[in-house]
C-alpha positions in Angstrom: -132.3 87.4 -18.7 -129.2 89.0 -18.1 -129.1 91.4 -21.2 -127.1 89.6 -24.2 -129.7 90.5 -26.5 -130.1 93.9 -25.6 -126.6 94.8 -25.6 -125.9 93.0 -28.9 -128.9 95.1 -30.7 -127.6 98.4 -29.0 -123.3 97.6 -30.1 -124.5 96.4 -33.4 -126.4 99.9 -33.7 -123.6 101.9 -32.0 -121.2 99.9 -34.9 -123.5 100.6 -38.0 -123.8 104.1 -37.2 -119.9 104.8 -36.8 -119.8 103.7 -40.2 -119.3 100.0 -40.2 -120.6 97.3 -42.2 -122.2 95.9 -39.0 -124.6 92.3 -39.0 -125.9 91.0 -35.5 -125.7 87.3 -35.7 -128.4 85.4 -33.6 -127.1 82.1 -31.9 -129.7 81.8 -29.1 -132.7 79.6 -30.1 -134.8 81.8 -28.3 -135.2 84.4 -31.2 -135.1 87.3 -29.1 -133.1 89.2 -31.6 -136.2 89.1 -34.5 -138.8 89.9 -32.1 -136.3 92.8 -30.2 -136.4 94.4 -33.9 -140.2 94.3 -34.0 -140.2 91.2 -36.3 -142.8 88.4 -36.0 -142.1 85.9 -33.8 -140.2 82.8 -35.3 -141.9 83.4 -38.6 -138.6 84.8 -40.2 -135.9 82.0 -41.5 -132.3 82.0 -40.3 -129.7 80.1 -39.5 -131.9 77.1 -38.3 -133.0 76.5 -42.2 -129.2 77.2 -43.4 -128.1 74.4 -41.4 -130.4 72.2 -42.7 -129.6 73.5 -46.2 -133.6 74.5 -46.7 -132.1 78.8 -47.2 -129.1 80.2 -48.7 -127.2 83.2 -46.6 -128.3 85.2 -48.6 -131.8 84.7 -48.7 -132.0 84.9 -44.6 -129.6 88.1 -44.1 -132.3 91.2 -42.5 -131.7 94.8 -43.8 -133.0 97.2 -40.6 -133.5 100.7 -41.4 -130.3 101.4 -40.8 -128.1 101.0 -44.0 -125.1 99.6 -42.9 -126.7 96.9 -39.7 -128.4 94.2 -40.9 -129.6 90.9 -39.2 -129.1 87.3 -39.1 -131.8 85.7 -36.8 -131.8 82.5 -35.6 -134.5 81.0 -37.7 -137.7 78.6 -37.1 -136.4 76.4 -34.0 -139.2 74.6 -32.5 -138.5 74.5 -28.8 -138.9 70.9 -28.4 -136.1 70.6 -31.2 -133.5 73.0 -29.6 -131.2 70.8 -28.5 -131.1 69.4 -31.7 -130.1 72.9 -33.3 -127.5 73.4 -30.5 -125.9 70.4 -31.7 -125.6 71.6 -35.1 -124.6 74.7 -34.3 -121.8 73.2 -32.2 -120.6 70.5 -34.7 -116.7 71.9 -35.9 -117.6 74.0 -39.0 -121.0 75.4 -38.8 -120.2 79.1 -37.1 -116.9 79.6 -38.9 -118.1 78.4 -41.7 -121.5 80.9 -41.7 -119.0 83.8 -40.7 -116.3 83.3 -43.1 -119.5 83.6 -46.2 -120.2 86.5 -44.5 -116.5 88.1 -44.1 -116.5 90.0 -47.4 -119.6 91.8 -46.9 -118.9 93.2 -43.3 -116.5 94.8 -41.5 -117.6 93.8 -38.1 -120.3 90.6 -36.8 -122.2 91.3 -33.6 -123.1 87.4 -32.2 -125.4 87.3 -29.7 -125.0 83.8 -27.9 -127.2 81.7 -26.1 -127.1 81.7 -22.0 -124.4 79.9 -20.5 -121.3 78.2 -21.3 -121.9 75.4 -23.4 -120.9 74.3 -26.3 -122.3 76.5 -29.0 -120.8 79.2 -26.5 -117.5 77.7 -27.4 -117.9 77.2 -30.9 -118.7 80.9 -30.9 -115.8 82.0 -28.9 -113.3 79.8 -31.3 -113.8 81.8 -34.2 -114.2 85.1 -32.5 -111.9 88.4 -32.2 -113.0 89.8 -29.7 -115.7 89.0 -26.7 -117.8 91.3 -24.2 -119.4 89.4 -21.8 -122.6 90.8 -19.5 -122.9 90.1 -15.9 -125.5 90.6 -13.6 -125.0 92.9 -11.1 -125.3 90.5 -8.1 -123.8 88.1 -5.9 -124.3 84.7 -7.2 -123.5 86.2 -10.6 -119.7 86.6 -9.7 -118.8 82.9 -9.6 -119.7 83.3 -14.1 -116.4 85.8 -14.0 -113.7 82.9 -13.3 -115.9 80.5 -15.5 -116.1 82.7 -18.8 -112.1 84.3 -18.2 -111.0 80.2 -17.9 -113.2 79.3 -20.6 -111.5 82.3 -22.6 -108.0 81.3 -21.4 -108.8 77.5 -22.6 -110.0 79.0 -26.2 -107.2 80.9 -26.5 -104.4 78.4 -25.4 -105.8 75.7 -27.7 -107.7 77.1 -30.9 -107.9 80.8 -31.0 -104.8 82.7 -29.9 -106.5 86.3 -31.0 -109.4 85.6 -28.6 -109.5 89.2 -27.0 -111.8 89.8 -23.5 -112.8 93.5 -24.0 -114.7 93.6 -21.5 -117.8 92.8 -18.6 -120.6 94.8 -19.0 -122.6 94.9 -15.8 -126.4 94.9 -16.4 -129.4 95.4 -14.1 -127.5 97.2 -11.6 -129.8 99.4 -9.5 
């Protein structure tokens, strides 16, 4: 909707081609990421099958043409089982557990996150460096800028001190 997908596949890009070992990391049960790359639909595994200890990391990672981005899609999530795999995700040591395998092999991890501020949100933003956040060029949008800069304050103040808000991207401005 407001563009997370889009701008994660385009930064990830952008990363890989500057030279860095870049991987986009899909968190959003939609699968948008996998089907954004021209992938089938859902029919990939990813995370979804490492949680539930049916794939290794290694076996789900994506190599794109590019030789230094590869991908990490979400996996098989039914959509009547989502908030099941939003649970998962969210329990204490599932992301930073997936991202400190995957800390040798890259020098930077693109995670493109679900809508809203929930949980796996804040799981993601717990273990993160650094977070740009999109915003929808309109009014009602605004009232997400205090919600995501307290959210980020909270995550800093109480598990992640090197939390760092690069910046808000607006999106669908016309």
């Amino acid at each position: 909707g407001v563009g997370k997908t889009t701008i994660s596949l385009n930064l990830g890009l952008a990363l890989a081609r500057a030279g860095n070992r870049t991987l986009i990391m899909e968190l959003d049960a939609q699968g948008s990421l996998g089907l954004s790359l021209g992938l089938a639909d859902r029919a990939r595994p990813g995370i979804a099958e490492i949680l539930t200890g049916a794939e290794t990391l290694d076996a789900v990672l994506t190599r794109t043409r590019d030789p230094q981005l590869q991908v990490l899609c979400v996996g098989r999530v039914d959509p009547t089982t989502v908030s099941g795999f939003e649970d998962a995700l969210a329990r204490g040591a599932a992301i930073p557990g997936i991202l400190a395998r995957l800390e040798p092999d890259f020098d930077i991890v693109v995670v493109d996150c679900p809508a809203g501020l929930g949980k796996v949100i804040t799981r993601a933003l717990e273990s993160a460096t650094h977070v740009i956040s999109p915003l929808q060029a309109e009014p009602l949008a605004l009232r997400s800028v205090g919600q995501i800069l307290a959210l980020i304050d909270r995550i800093r103040a109480e598990k992640n001190p090197r939390l760092q808000l690069l910046g808000i991207v607006l999106s669908m401005f016309d």
